[in-house]
C-alpha positions, -999 to 999 in steps of 0.1 A, spaced: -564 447 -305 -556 411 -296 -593 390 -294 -599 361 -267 -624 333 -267 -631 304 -246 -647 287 -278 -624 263 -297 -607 258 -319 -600 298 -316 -591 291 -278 -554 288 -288 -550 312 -317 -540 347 -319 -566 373 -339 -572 407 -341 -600 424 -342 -622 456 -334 -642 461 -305 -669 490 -298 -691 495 -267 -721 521 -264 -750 525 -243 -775 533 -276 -786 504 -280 -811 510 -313 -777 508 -335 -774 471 -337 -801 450 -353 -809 409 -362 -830 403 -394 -841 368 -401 -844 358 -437 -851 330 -460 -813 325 -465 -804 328 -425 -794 356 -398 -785 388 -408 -767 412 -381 -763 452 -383 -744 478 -365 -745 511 -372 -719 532 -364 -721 573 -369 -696 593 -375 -683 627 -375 -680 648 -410 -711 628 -426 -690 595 -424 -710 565 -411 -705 530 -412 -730 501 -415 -710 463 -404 -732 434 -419 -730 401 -411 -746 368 -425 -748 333 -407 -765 310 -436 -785 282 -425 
């Protein structure tokens, strides 16, 4: 899937990326730590399969 921003310098380029929408909202989470943000999603799965998406913004 093609990604847009308004933000630059991104503005202009072409990425991909993955996109997920849900209504629960308890899946996604923000930590703050001594060494910056820390971001969560959760995402469960069928046949025991679930995936956890972290993401660090250091300070």
């Amino acid at each position: 899937m093609e990604l847009e921003t308004a933000y630059e310098p991104w503005a202009t380029k072409l990425r991909m990326g993955l996109r997920r929408s849900s209504a629960v909202l308890d899946r996604v989470g923000v930590a703050d730590t001594s060494c910056g943000s820390v971001t969560e999603l959760k995402v469960l799965g069928s046949n025991a399969l679930d995936v956890r998406c972290c993401s660090a913004k250091r300070r």
